[in-house]
KEBA-470321 format. One record per residue (C-alpha): residue in one letter; x, y, z. Coordinates in pm, whole numbers, padded with zeros to 5 digits, always signed. Layout:
<recs>
AXYZ ...
</recs>
This chain:
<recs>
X-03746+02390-01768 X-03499+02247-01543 X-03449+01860-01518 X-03448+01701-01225 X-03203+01475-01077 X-03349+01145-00931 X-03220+01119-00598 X-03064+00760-00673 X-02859+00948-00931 X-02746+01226-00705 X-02643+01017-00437 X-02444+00794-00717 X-02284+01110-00826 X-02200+01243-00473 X-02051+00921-00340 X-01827+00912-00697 X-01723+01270-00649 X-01633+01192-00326 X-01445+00857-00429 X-01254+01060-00669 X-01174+01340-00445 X-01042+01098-00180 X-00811+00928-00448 X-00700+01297-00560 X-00579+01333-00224 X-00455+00975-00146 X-00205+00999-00468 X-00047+01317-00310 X+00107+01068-00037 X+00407+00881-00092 X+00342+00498-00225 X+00380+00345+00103 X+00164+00552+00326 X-00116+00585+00066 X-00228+00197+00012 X-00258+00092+00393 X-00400+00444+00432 X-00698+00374+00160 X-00724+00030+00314 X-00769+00145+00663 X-01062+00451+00516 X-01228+00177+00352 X-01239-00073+00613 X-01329+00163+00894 X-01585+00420+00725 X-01643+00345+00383 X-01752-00006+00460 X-01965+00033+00743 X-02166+00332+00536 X-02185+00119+00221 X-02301-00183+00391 X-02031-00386+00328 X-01962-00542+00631 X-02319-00731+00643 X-02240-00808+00245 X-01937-01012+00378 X-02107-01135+00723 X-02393-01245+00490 X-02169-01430+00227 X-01969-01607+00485 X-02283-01740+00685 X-02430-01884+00375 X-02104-02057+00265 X-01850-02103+00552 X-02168-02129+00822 X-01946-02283+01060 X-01660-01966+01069 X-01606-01892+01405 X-01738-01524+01514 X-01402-01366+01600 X-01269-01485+01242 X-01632-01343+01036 X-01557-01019+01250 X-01206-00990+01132 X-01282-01049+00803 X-01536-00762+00777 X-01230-00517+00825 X-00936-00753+00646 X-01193-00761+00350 X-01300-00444+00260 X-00888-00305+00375 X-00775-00521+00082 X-01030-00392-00172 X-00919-00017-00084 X-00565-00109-00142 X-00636-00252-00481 X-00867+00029-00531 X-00571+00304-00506 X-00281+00077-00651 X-00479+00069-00960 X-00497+00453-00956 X-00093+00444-00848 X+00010+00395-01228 X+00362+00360-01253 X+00469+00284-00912 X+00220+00012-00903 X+00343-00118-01218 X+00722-00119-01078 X+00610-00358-00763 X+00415-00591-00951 X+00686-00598-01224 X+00968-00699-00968 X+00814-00995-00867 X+00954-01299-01069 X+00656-01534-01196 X+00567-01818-01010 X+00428-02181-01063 X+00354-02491-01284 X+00192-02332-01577 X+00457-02089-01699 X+00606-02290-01901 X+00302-02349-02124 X+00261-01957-02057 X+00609-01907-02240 X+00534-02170-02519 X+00249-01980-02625 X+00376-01691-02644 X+00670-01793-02845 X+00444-01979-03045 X+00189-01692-03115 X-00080-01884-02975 X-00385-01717-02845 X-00450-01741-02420 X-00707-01635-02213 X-00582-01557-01873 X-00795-01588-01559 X-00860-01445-01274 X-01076-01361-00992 X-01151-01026-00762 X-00835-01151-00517 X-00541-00994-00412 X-00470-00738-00689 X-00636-00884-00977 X-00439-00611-01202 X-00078-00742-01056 X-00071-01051-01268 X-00162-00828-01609 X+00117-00585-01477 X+00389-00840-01418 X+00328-01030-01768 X+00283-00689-01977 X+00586-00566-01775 X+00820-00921-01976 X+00690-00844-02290 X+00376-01021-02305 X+00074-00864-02509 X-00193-00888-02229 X-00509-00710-02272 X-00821-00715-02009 X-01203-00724-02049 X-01346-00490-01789 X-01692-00481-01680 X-01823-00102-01745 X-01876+00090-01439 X-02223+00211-01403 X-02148+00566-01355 X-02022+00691-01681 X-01789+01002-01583 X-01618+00748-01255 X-01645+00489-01570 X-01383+00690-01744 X-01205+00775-01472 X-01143+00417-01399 X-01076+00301-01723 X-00798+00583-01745 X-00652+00422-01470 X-00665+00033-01597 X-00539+00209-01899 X-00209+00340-01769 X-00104-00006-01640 X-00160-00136-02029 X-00362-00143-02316 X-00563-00275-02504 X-00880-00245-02264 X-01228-00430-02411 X-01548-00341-02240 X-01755-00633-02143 X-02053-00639-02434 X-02106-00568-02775 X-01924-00254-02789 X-01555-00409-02712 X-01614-00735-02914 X-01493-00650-03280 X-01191-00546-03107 X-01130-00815-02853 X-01170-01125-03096 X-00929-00927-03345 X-00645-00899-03089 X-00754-01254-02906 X-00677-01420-03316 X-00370-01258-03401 X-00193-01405-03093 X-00291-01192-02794 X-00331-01268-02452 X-00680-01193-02287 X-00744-01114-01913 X-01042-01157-01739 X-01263-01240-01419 X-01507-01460-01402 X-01632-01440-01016 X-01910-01190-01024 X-02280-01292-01048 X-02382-01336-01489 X-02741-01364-01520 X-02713-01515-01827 X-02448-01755-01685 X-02408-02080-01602 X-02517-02230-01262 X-02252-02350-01142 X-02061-02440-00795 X-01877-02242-00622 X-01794-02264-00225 X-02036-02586-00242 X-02320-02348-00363 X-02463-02266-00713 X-02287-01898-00865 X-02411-01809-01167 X-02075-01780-01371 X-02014-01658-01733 X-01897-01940-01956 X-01727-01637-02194 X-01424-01743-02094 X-01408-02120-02216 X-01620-02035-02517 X-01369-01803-02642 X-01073-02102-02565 X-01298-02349-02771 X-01370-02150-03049 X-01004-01987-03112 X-00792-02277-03019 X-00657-02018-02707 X-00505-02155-02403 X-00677-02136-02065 X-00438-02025-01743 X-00556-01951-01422 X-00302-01651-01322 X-00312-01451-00927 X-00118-01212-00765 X-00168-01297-00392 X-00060-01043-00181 X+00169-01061+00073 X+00186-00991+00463 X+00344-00642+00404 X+00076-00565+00219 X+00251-00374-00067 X+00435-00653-00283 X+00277-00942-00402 X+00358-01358-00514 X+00232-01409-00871 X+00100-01737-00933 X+00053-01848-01275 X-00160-02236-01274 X-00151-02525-01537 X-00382-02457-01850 X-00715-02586-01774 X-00768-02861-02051 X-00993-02801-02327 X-01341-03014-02265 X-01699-02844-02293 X-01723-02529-02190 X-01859-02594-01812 X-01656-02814-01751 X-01363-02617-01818 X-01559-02342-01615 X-01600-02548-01338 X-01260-02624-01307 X-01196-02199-01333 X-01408-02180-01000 X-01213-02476-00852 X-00834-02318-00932 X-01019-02006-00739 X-01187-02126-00441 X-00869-02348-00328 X-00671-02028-00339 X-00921-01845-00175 X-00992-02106+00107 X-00635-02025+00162 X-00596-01644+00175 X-00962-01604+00286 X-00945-01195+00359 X-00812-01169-00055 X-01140-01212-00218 X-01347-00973-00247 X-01651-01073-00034 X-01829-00741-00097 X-01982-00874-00395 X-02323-01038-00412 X-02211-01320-00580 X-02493-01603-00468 X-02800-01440-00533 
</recs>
């Protein structure tokens, strides 16, 4: 007897073959052509087919009501161009990793970045879906610093190793996000490692807590883990700049140790002033007020 497909799982399937066959083709291109050539395919068909643009039209009435028109319809194509240039720098591998690594790190909180480090202290590094969330991992791992990331399992299992491939190449260790990835995570976080990780996408089981003025349900993981192995707490980005290709990494002051929302509170702060000022960099695709 033959098993059916559902037809939820076939269109998953199709769209990821798809996905994959336009990165195949995409990493044929030289560096430069290739990432404002994904940007433009994902602003100008993916996006309107995926229903994207009324993801980011919807997001922006309910928390920046008063955006003028002209601005909410430029950021339906600036939005979704930025996410397909992350999208196929990730996949670029090494020539990603060489522009992020020639940036020199920026801002108040690398000294304390440095201190731990020498000192073998534990950090947990934050960051949000802006810019190139991966730069700022690149960039540290590329000076020596042992930066893993927590990833958030792709629902599709064979695109789910596909991607993880990719995060792979620009460094390991990779944890997945659940039970499977802890062991491992909590035994490189407490001999001295330095953990990635975003905290801007909706956690059920999360905290309430604002964001843009209105309640996000955000994971608290992130502070917990501070609090219970004595790790440091930076906010790190990799804004990109108006080229489009290279990027300023920012790395914030530790966020003080306090009670775990508080401290989490303070993560969506360091992230919505940045965003308020690079407004097209965050990924507004996501349905992160629900």
């Amino acid at each position: 007897m033959v098993k059916k497909i559902k037809p939820e799982k076939r269109t998953t399937r199709m769209r990821n073959i798809l996905l994959r066959g336009l990165i195949g083709a995409l990493l044929a291109l030289p560096y430069r052509w290739r990432v404002p050539l994904c940007g433009w395919v994902m602003a100008y068909i993916i996006a309107p087919i995926a229903g994207y643009d009324k993801r980011v039209r919807d997001n922006l009435a309910l928390v920046l009501p008063d955006l003028p028109p002209d601005e909410v319809k430029r950021m339906m194509r600036a939005v979704p161009r930025n996410v397909g240039r992350t999208l196929i720098e990730i996949y670029s591998g090494e020539e990603f990793i060489a522009r992020a690594a020639a940036e020199p790190l920026k801002g108040e909180g690398l000294t304390a970045l440095d201190q731990a480090h020498a000192d073998g202290r534990p950090v947990i590094l934050v960051t949000g879906h802006f810019g190139n969330y991966d730069a700022s991992r690149a960039a540290l791992i590329a000076r020596g610093y042992r930066v893993g990331a927590l990833y958030r399992p792709m629902g599709e299992a064979d695109f789910n190793a596909h991607y993880v491939k990719a995060i792979s190449r620009i460094g390991t260790p990779v944890f997945p996000r659940g039970r499977a990835g802890l062991a491992d995570m909590v035994r490189f976080l407490r001999s001295g490692g330095m953990l990635g990780l975003l905290i801007d996408q909706h956690m059920g089981h999360g905290a309430p807590l604002s964001f843009f003025g209105h309640p996000a349900m955000t994971a608290l993981s992130a502070a917990e883990l501070a609090l219970k192995y004595d790790a440091l707490v930076v906010p790190t980005y990799a804004v990109r700049r108006a080229g489009g290709l290279d990027f300023d990494i920012i790395i914030e002051p530790p966020i003080p140790h306090g009670t775990a929302k508080d401290m989490t509170q303070a993560l969506n702060d360091s992230l919505e002033r940045l965003v308020r000022k690079h407004l097209d960099q965050w990924f507004w695709i996501h349905r992160r007020w629900k």
